[in-house]
C-alpha positions as CSV (number, residue, x, y, z in Angstrom):
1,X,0.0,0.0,0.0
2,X,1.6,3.4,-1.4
3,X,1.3,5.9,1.6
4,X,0.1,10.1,0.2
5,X,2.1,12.7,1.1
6,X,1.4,16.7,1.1
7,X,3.9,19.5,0.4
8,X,3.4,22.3,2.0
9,X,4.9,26.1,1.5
10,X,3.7,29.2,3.8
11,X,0.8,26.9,5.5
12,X,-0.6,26.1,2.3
13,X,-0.7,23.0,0.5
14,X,1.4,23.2,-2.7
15,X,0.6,18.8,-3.5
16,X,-0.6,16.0,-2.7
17,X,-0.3,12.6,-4.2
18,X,1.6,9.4,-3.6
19,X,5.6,9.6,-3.1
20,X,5.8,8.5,-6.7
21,X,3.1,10.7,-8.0
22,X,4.6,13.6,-6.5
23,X,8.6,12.6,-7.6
24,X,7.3,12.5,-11.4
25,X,5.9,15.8,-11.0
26,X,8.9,17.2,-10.3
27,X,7.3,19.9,-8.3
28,X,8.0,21.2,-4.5
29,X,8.2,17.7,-2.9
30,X,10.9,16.2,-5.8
31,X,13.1,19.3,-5.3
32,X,12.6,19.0,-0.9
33,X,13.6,15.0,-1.6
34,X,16.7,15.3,-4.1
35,X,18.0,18.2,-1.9
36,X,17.8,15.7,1.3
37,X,19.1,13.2,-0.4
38,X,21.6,14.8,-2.4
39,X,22.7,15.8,1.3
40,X,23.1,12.3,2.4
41,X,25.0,11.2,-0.4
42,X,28.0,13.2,-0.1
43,X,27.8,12.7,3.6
44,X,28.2,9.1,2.4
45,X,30.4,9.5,-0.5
């Protein structure tokens, strides 16, 4: 079961879908995750 998820900017929501739905967008919520991630990987790296 695929969990929703809701971006949200200045107390309003910006999206909400599914973590997929809102990665292919390539809205708010894909730019929040690759900058996290991005993060972790040169802590990593």
């Amino acid at each position: 079961m695929s969990r929703g998820g809701t971006t949200w900017k200045h107390c309003t929501i910006v999206e909400q879908g599914t973590h997929t739905s809102l990665l292919a967008s390539d809205g708010a919520y894909a730019r929040l995750y690759s900058v996290q991630f991005a993060a972790a990987a040169v802590e990593v790296g």
